[in-house]
N, C-alpha and C positions, 0 to 999 in steps of 0.2 A: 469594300471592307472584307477582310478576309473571314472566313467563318473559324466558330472556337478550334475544328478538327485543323484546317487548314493553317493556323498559326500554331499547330506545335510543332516541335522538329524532327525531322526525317532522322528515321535509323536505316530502316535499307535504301538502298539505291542502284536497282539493276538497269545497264545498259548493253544489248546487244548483245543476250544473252543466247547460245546454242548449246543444245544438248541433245545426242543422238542417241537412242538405242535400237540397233537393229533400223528396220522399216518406220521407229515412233521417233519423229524429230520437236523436243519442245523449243521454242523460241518464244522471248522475251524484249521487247524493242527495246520498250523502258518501260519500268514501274517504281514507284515509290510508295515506302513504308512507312508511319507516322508512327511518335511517340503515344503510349497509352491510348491505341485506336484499336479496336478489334475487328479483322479482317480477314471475313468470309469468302472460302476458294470452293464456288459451288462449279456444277459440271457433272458430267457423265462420269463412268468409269472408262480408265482410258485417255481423259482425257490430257493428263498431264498433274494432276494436284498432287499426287505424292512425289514428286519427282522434280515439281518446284518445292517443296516443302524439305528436301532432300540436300539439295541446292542452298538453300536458307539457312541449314543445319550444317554444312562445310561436307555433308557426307558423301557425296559427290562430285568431282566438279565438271563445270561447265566445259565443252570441246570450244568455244571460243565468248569475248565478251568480258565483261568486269563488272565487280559486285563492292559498292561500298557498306559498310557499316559501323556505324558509329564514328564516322569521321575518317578510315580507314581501307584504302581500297585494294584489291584485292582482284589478280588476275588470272584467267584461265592456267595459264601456264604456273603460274606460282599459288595456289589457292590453297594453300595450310596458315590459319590464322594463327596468333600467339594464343597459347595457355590461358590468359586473362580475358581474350575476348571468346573463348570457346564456353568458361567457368559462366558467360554471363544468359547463355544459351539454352534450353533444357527442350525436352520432346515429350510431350505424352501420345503413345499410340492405341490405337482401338481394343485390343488386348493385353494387358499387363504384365510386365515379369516381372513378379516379384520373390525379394529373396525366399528362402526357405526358413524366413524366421518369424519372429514374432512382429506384430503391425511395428509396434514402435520402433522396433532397429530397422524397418524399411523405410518410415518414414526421414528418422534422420542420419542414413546412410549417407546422402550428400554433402551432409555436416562432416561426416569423420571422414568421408573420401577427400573434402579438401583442407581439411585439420582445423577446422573452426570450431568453437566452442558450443556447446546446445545447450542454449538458452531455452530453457522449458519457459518461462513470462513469457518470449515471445512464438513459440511455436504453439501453444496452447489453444490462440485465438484461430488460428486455421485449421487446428485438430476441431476446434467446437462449432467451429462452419461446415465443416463435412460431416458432421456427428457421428468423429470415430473415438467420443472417449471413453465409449465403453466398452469397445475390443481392442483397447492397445495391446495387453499382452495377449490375445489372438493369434496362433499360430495363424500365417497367411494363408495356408495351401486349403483352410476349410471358410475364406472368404467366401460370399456371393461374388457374381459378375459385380454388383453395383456396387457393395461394400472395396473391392479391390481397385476397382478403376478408382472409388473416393480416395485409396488408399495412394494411387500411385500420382496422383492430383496433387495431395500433401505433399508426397516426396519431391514433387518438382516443382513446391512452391518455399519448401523449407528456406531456400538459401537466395531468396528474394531475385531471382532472374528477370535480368532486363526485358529476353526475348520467348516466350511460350510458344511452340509449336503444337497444334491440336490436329492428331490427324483420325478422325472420328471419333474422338473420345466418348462417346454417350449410344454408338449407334447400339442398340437389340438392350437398350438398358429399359429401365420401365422408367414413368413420369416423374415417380417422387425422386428418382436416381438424375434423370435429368434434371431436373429441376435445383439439385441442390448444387451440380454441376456449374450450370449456366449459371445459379446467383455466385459463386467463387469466383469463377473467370471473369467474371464483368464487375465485379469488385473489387479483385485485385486490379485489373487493368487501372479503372478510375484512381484507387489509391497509391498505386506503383509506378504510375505514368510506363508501364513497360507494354511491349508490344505482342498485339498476340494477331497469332493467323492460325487459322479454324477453318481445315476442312472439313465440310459435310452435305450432307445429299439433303439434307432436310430442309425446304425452302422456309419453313415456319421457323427451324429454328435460325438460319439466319435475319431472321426479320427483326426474332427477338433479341440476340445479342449481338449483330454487326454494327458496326458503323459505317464500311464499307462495303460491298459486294463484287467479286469477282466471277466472271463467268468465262469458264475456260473450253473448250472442245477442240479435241483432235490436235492439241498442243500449242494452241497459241488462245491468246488471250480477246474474247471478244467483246467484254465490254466491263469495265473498273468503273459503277458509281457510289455515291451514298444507299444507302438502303431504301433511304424512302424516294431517291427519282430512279432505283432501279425494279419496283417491287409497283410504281405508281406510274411511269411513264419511262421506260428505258431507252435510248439509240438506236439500238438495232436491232433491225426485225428479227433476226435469229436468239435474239434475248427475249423477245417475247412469245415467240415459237416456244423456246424451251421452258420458261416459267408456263404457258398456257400448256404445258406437255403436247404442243403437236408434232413434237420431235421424238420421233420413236427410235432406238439403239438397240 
């Protein structure tokens, strides 16, 4: 019998994926991506995670190999998706840009960038999960680190994305910043069925929000489980090297 993760359905699909930079080669044989699963790319620095994250996001493409998503595949040589499936994609990264205005037009900047209507009923409930309703009108440029990142989390949830890229969103924040982080992301994923991948160096925190665990070094992939038989009994001895940290970099 298939497990609940294992019968939803696949949104990526990489096969025979190459991408070189200089002396750093990432390779991909095959992986897949599951609807509303959230998927941790834990690993050294170096190792490749922002780069397949990159890759994910259309912002690079691969020097050889093919990448489905959502039903649409998509090859080395041709790798510029339509307009529609780019809208459905969004990035948060470790440090935020945000505009030079006030919270609320940062938040739903994504609304008027794609001419959609803002609906305050529905953007309300994610403004009062990050509990930013009391600095909307907040010029942003005198946010904290925690307050900005909450801020740029909303922006990239305004417009309900299929696909969430997390490329350390929480690292040097404090607890209560994590915390409201990690409960958003793993709430939206369950009620949005959309798919998130979450880079981070934090073993604890992917324990507590993955469903999957990826462990990557030196550009290739060395071992894709669950959380709980990657964190309780992994494949490969190089996975448990590196959760036991006897693998020093």
């Amino acid at each position: 019998m298939l497990s609940q993760l294992e019968a939803r359905g696949v949104s990526y699909s990489l096969q025979g994926i190459v991408k070189d930079y200089g002396e750093f080669r990432l390779t991909v044989e095959q992986l897949e991506l599951r609807e509303g699963e959230i998927f941790c790319l834990l690993g050294p620095s170096g190792a490749g995670k922002s780069t397949l994250l990159r890759l994910l996001n259309f912002l690079t493409p691969p020097d050889s190999g093919k990448m489905t998503l959502f039903g649409r595949t998509y090859l080395s040589s041709n790798f510029t998706p339509e307009l529609q499936i780019m809208r459905q994609i969004t990035t948060v990264f470790q440090r935020p840009a945000l505009l030079n205005e006030r919270v609320w037009n940062n938040i739903v900047y994504p609304l008027k960038l794609r001419r959609q209507a803002v609906d305050k009923a529905a953007i309300t409930p994610i403004i009062e999960r990050l509990g930013l309703s009391g600095i909307l009108d907040q010029p942003a440029a005198t946010l904290s680190g925690g307050e900005a990142q909450r801020v740029a989390l909303a922006r990239a949830l305004v417009f309900s994305p299929k696909v969430l890229l997390l490329d350390e969103p929480t690292a040097n924040l404090d607890p209560e910043n994590i915390a409201i982080i990690e409960g958003m992301v793993t709430s939206y994923a369950a009620e949005h069925r959309s798919t998130i991948v979450w880079i981070t160096h934090n073993q604890f925190q992917a324990r507590r929000v993955g469903d999957r665990v990826c462990l990557l070094e030196k550009g290739r992939i060395i071992e894709v489980n669950s959380k709980e038989k990657i964190f309780s009994d992994p494949d490969n001895q190089r996975t448990r090297e590196f959760l036991c940290g006897d693998i020093l970099y």
